[in-house]
C-alpha positions as CSV (number, residue, x, y, z in Angstrom):
1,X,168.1,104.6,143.3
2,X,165.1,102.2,144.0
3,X,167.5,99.1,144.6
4,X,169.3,101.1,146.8
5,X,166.7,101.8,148.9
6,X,165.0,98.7,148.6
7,X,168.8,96.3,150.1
8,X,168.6,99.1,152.8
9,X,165.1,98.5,153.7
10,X,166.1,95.0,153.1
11,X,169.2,95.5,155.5
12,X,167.4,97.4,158.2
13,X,164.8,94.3,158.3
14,X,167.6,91.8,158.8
15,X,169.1,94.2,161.7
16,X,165.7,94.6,163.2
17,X,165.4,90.9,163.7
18,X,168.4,90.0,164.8
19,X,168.3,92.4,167.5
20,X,164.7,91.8,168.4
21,X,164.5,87.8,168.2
22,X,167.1,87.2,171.3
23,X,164.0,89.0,173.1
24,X,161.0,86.9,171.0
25,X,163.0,84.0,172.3
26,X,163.9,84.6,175.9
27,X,159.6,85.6,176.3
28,X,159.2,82.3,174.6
29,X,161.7,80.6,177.3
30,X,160.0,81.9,180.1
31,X,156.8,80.4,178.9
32,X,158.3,77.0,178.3
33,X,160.1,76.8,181.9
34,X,156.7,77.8,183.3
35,X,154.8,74.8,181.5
36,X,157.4,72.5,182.7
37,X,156.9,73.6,186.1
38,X,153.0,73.1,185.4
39,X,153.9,69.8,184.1
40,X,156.0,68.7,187.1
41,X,152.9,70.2,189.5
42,X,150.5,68.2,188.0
43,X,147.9,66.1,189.9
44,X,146.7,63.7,188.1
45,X,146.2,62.9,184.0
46,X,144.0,65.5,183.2
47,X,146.3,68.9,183.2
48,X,148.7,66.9,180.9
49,X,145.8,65.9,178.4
50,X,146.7,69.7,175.9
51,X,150.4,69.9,177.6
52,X,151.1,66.3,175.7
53,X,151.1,66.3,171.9
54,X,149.1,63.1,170.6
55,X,151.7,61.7,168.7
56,X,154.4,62.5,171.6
57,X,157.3,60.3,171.4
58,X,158.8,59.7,174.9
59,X,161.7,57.5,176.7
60,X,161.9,56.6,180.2
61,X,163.3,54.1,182.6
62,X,161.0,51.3,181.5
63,X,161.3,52.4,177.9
64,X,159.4,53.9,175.3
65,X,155.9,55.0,176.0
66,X,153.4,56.9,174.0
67,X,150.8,59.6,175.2
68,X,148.2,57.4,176.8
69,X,150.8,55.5,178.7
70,X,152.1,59.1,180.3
71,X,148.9,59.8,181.1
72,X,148.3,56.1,182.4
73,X,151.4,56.9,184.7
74,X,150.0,60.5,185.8
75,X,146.7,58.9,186.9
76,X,148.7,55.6,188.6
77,X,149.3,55.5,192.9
78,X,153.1,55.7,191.5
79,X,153.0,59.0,190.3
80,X,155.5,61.3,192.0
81,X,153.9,63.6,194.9
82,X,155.3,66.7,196.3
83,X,157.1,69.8,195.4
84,X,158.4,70.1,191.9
85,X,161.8,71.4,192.5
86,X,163.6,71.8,188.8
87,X,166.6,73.6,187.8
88,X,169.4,74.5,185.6
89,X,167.4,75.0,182.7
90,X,168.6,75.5,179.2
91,X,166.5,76.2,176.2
92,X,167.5,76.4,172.3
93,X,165.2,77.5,170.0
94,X,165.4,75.2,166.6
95,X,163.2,77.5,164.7
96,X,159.8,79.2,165.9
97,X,157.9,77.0,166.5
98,X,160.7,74.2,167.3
99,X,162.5,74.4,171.1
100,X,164.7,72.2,173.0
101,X,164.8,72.3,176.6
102,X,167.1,70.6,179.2
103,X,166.8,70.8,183.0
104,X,167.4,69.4,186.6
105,X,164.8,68.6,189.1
106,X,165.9,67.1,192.3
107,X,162.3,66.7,194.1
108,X,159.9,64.6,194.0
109,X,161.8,62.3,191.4
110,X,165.3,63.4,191.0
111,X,166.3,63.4,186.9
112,X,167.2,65.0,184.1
113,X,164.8,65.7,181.4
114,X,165.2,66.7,178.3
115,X,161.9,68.0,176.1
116,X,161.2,68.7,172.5
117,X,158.4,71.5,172.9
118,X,156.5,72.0,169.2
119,X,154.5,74.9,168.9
120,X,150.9,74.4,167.4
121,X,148.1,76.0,166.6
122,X,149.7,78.6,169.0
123,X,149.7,76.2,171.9
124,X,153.2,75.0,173.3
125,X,153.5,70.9,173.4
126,X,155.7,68.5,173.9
127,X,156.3,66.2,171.2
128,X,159.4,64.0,172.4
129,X,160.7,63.8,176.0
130,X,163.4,61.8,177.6
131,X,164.4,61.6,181.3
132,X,167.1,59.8,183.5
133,X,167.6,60.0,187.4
134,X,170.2,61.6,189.2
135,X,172.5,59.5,191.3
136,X,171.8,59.8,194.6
């Protein structure tokens, strides 16, 4: 009688998170969308400094480039100004901690991005990012 109840405690569990992670995850979405829009809307290196992880791994037009050369490129004359206009995001959640996101943005800089976002310590970052323009 004990293992019975026990798999259907067991069962119920597995029910419970199935049903309830879709909604753990589309919380978790809206948070990441929102920190890409604060990433986008950034002036400047110094809002970037706990958005970046330290050992971020990113690819860009001119190659690859590491945290201090992101923030380099935030605090450069070149850095995009203006609205942040992004779009047609998708996330996919590898695990927990562990999300994938891809998106549009057509203003300031129109690309596509696409941003591995590693939860630590609580705190969303992202750890690898990629990004190609948009054809004009």
């Amino acid at each position: 009688m004990e293992t019975t109840m026990n798999t259907k405690t067991l069962i119920a569990c597995v029910f419970f998170l199935i049903l309830t992670g879709p909604v753990a995850n589309a919380d978790e979405t809206d948070v990441l969308v929102q920190l890409d829009k604060e990433w986008g809307e950034a002036q400047g290196p110094k809002p970037l400094k706990a958005l970046l992880a330290d050992d971020i791994l990113a690819l860009g037009s001119s190659g690859l480039a590491d945290k201090a050369q992101l923030l380099k490129d935030a605090a450069s004359g070149d850095a995009p100004t203006g609205p942040y206009v992004a779009g047609d995001y998708e996330v996919r959640f590898l695990g927990k901690d562990l999300a994938v996101m891809v998106h549009s943005s057509s203003t300031p800089d129109p690309h596509w991005s696409m941003h591995l976002w590693q939860k630590r310590d609580g705190k969303w970052q992202v750890a690898a990012t990629a990004s190609v323009p948009t054809e004009e």
